[in-house]
C-alpha positions in Angstrom: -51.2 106.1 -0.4 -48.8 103.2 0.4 -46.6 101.9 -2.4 -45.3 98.1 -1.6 -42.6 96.3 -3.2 -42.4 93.1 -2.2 -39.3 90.6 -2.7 -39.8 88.4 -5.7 -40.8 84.8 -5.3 -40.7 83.0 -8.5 -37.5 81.0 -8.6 -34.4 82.5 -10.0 -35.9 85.8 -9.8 -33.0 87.9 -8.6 -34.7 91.8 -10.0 -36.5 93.9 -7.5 -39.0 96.4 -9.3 -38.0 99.3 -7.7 -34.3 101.0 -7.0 -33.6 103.7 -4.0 -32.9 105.9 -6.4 -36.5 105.9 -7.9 -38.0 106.7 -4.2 -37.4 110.5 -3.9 -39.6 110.8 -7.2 -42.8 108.7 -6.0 -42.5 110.2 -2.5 -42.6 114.3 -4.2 -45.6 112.5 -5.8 -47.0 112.3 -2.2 -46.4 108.9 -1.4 -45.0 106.6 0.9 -43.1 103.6 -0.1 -42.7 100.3 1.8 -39.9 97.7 0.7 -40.1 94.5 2.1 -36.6 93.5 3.9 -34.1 92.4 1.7 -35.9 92.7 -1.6 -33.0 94.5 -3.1 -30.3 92.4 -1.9 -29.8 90.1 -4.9 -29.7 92.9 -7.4 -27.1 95.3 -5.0 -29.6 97.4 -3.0 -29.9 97.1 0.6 -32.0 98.3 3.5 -30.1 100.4 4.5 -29.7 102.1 0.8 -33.8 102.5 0.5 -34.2 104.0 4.6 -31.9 106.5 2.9 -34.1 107.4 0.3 -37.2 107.4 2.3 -38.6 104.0 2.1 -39.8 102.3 5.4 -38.6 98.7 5.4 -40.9 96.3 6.5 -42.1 92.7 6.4 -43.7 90.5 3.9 -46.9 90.6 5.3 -47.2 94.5 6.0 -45.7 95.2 2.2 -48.5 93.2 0.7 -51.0 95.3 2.8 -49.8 98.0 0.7 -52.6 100.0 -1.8 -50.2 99.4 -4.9 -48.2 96.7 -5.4 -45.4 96.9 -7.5 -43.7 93.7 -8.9 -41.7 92.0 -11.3 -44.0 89.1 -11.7 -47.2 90.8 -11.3 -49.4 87.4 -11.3 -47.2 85.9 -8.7 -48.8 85.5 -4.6 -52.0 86.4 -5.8 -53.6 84.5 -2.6 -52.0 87.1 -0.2 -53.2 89.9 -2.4 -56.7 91.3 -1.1 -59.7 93.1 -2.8 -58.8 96.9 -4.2 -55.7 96.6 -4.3 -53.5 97.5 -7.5 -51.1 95.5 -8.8 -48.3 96.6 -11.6 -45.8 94.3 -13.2 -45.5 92.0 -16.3 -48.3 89.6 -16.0 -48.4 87.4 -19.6 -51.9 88.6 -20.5 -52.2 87.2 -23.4 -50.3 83.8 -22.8 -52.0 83.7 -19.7 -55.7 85.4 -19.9 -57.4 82.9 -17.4 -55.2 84.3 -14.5 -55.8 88.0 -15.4 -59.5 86.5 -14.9 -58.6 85.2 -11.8 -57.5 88.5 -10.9 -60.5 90.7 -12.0 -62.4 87.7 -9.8 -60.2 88.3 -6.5 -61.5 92.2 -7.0 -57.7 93.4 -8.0 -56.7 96.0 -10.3 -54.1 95.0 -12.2 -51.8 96.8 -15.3 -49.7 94.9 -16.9 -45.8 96.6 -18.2 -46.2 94.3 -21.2 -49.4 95.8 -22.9 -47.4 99.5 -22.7 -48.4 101.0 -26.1 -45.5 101.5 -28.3 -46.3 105.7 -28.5 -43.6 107.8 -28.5 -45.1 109.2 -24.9 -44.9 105.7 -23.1 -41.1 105.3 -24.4 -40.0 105.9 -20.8 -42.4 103.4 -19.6 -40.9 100.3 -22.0 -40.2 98.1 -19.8 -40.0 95.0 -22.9 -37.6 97.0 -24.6 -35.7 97.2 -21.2 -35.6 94.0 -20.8 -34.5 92.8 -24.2 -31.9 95.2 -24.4 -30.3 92.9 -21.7 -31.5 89.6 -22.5 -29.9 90.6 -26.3 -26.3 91.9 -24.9 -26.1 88.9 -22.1 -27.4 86.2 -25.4 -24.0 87.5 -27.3 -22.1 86.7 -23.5 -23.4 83.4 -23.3 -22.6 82.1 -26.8 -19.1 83.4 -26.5 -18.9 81.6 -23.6 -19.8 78.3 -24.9 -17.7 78.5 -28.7 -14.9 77.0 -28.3 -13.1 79.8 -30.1 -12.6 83.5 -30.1 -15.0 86.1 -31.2 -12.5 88.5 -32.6 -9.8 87.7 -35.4 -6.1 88.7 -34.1 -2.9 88.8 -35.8 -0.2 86.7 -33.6 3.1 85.0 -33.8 1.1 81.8 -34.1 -0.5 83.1 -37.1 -3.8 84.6 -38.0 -6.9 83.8 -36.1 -10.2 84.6 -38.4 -13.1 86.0 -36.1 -16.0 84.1 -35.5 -19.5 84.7 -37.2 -22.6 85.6 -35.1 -26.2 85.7 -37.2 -29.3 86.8 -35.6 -32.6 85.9 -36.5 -35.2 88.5 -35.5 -34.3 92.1 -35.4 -36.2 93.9 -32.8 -34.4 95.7 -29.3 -33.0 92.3 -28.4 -31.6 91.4 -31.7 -30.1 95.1 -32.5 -28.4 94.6 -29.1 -27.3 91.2 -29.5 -25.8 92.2 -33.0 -24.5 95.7 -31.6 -22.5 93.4 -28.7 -21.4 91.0 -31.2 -19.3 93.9 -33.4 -18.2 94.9 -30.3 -16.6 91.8 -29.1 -14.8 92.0 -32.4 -17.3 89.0 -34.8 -18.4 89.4 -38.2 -22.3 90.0 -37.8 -25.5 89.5 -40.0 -29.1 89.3 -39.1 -32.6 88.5 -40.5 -36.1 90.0 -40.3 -39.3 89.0 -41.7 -39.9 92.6 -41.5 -38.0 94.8 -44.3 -38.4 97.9 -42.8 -35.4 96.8 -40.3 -32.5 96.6 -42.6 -31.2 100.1 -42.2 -31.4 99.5 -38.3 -29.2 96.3 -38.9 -26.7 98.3 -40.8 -26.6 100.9 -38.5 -24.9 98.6 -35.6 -22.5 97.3 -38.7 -23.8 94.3 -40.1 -25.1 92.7 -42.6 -29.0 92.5 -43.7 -29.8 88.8 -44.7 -32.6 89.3 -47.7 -34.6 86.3 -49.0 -36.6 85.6 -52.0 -40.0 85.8 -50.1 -42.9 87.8 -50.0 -43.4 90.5 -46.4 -46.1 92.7 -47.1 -48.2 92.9 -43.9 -45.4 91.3 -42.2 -45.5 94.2 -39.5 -48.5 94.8 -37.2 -49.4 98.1 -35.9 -47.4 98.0 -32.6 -44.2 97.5 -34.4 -44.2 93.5 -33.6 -43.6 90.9 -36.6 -46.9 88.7 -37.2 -47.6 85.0 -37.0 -47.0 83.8 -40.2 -48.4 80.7 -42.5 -46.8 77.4 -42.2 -45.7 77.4 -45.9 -44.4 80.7 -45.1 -42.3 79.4 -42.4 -41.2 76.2 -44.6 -40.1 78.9 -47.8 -38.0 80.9 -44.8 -36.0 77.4 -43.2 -35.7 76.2 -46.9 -33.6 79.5 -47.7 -32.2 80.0 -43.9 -30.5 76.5 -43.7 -27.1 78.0 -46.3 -27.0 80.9 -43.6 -27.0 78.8 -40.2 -24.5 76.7 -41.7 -21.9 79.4 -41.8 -22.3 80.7 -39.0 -21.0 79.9 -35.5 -23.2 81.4 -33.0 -27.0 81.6 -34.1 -29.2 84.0 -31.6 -32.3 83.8 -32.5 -35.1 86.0 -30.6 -38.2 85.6 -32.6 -41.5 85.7 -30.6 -45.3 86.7 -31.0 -46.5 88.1 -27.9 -49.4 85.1 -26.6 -48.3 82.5 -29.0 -45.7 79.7 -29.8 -42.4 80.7 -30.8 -42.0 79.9 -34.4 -39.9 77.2 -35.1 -37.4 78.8 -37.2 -34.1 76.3 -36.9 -35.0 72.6 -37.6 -33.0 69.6 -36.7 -31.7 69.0 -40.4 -30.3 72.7 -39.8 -28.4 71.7 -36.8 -27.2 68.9 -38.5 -25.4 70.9 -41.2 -23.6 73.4 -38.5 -20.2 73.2 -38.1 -19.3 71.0 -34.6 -18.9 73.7 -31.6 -21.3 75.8 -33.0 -23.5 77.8 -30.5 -27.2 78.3 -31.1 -29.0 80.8 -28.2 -32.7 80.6 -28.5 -34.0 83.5 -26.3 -37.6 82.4 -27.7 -37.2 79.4 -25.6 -39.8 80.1 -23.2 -43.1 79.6 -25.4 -41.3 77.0 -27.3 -38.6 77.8 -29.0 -37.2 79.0 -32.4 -35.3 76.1 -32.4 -36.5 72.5 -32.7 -34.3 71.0 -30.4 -34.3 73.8 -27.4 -35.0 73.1 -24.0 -36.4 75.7 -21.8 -33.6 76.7 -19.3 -31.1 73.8 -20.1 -28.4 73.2 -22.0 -28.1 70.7 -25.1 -25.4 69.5 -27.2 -27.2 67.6 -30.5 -25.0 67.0 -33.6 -22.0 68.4 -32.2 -24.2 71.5 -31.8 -24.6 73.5 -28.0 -28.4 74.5 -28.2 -28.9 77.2 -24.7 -32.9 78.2 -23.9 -32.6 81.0 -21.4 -35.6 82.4 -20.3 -34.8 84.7 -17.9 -31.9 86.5 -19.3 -32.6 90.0 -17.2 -32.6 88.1 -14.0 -28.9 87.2 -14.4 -28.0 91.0 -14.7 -30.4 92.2 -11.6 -28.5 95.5 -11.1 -29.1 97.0 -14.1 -31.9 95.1 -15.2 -34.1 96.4 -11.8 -32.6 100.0 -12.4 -34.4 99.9 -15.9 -37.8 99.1 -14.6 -37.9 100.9 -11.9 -37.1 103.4 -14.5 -40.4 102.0 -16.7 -42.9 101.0 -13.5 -41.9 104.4 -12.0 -42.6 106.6 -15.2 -46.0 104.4 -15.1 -47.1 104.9 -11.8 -46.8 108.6 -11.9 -48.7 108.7 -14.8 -51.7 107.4 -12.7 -51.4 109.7 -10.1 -52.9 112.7 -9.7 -53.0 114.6 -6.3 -51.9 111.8 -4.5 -54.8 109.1 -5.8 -54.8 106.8 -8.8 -56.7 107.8 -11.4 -57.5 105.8 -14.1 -58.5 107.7 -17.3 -59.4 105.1 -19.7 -59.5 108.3 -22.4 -55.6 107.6 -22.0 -53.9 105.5 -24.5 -51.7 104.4 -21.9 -53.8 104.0 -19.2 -56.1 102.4 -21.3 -53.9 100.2 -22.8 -52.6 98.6 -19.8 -55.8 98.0 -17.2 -56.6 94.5 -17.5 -58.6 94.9 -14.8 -61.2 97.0 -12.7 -64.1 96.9 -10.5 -64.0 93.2 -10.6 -64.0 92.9 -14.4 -61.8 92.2 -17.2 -61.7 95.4 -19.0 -59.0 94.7 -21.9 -60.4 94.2 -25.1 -57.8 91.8 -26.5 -57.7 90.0 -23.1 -61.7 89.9 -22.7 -61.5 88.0 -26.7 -59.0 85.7 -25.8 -61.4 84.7 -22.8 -64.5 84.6 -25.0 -62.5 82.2 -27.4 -62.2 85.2 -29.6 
């Protein structure tokens, strides 16, 4: 069975979704990989680096021949896919349900790395949690980056300068990692989570858990992700949040329900009552924003205020970033294999967790409601 990984075409896109170093594994597995020519460049692998693994290198046309793609952008060149094939990679499911319909339409299998079940099984396969761990150390980068002071404080001849304050709204992988980056670059940290639960995780990386007077019960689904929450909710939280961005000089916020708009969790009024320099990173930017004022993938200045709305953090750290999910696809894929053929048990929780499509069908129960206008 032929394994293709094609280069990445969406713009900016420098990850490839599989590293030499994962080929010996899928190969013992009993089967072949085919890398398209200069896939790997951007991120540090070459051609030369996957022949001497065991890949063949090939072109674009003979990769997407392949019987499993694997990709980065799973819903991306969908017109040169054909019918049977598989296709693996993050594919917004639930932000974008018509194209997984598209998909099951064009006669594709297709599993998506977002819809992994948090299980303690499928940890290897996390390639989310990947990914934010990136997006939350490279966040912490980029607002030190753009404050026009110092994160650590340091005792000099030219007197003492205080460190600067970093408070992160949203405590899951990416916000643990952009606090635990933060300490390390020598700030004074705090966070906030609508979900309790995380406080001792927040004070494990050294800072401090941010408690307001508001009611969380049932804050938490059962995959370990925060809920949408009411609108009066939402105003109680900003009315009680706006003392907290005020003192603080870089705000990361990374708040974000899988299919839906980003809360808006920093209003105007609160940008208005930062400090001028201050640094706000909204890595919620791409389904709106946690901010009011963010702009996806630009850079604002507003009330003396620098608002950044990255949305592709991982990209700008392709080494690593590609190492890690070809870590997580890898792990994936071998689950589906047995004796040399994909098998797809739906009796699995992974397995079944992941198929969006099959046998010209959508066969995902949360994407199939979201078509039905459920």
């Amino acid at each position: 069975m032929l394994i293709g990984v094609p280069k990445e075409s969406l713009s900016g896109e420098r990850r490839v979704a599989l590293v030499p170093n994962a080929i010996p594994a899928i190969a013992k597995a009993g089967l072949t990989v085919r890398v398209e020519s200069g896939a790997g460049v951007e991120a540090g692998y070459t051609d030369d680096a996957y022949k001497a693994k065991g890949a063949e290198v090939a072109s674009r046309d003979q990769v997407l021949q392949s019987e499993v793609l694997l990709r980065i952008n799973g819903g991306a060149d969908l017109a040169a896919c054909r019918s049977g094939q598989c296709v693996i990679g993050f594919m917004d499911p639930l932000g974008e349900p018509q194209r997984v319909a598209a998909m099951a339409t064009q006669g594709l299998t297709a599993l998506s790395m977002e819809m992994i079940p948090r299980i303690t099984r499928a940890q290897v396969m996390d390639a989310l949690s990947s990914m934010a761990t990136i997006a939350g150390y490279k966040a912490v980068l980029l607002g030190a980056m753009e404050l026009p002071r110092m994160f650590p404080m340091l005792m000099t001849a030219a007197g003492t300068i205080s460190p600067a304050r970093v408070f992160v709204v949203g405590v899951g992988v990416a916000g643990l990692q952009a606090l635990a980056t933060a300490k390390r670059l020598g700030a004074k940290t705090e966070a906030y989570d609508v979900r309790p639960a995380v406080k001792d995780q927040v004070q494990s990386v050294g800072a401090k858990f941010v408690e307001f007077d508001l009611q969380t019960e049932g804050a938490e689904d059962k995959g370990g992700y925060a809920k949408e929450q009411s609108e009066d909710f939402l105003r109680r939280q900003r009315e009680q949040m706006g003392e907290v961005v005020a003192r603080n000089d870089v705000v990361i916020t990374t708040a974000a329900i899988p299919g839906k708009r980003s809360p808006v969790l920093v209003t105007e009024d609160m940008v208005k009552g930062m400090q001028p320099g201050s640094v706000i990173v909204d890595l919620a930017a791409e389904r709106g924003g946690n901010c009011e004022l963010t702009r996806a993938d630009e850079r604002v200045v507003a009330h003396g205020v620098t608002i950044v709305g990255p949305t592709n953090l991982p990209a700008t750290v392709p080494f690593h970033a590609s190492q890690m999910y070809a870590k997580n696809i890898t792990a994936l894929l071998l689950h589906l294999v047995k004796e040399g053929v994909l098998t797809f048990d739906t009796e699995d929780e992974i397995t079944a967790g992941t198929l969006l499509t099959q046998g010209g069908a959508v066969v995902h129960p949360r994407v199939k409601s979201l078509l039905e206008g459920g």
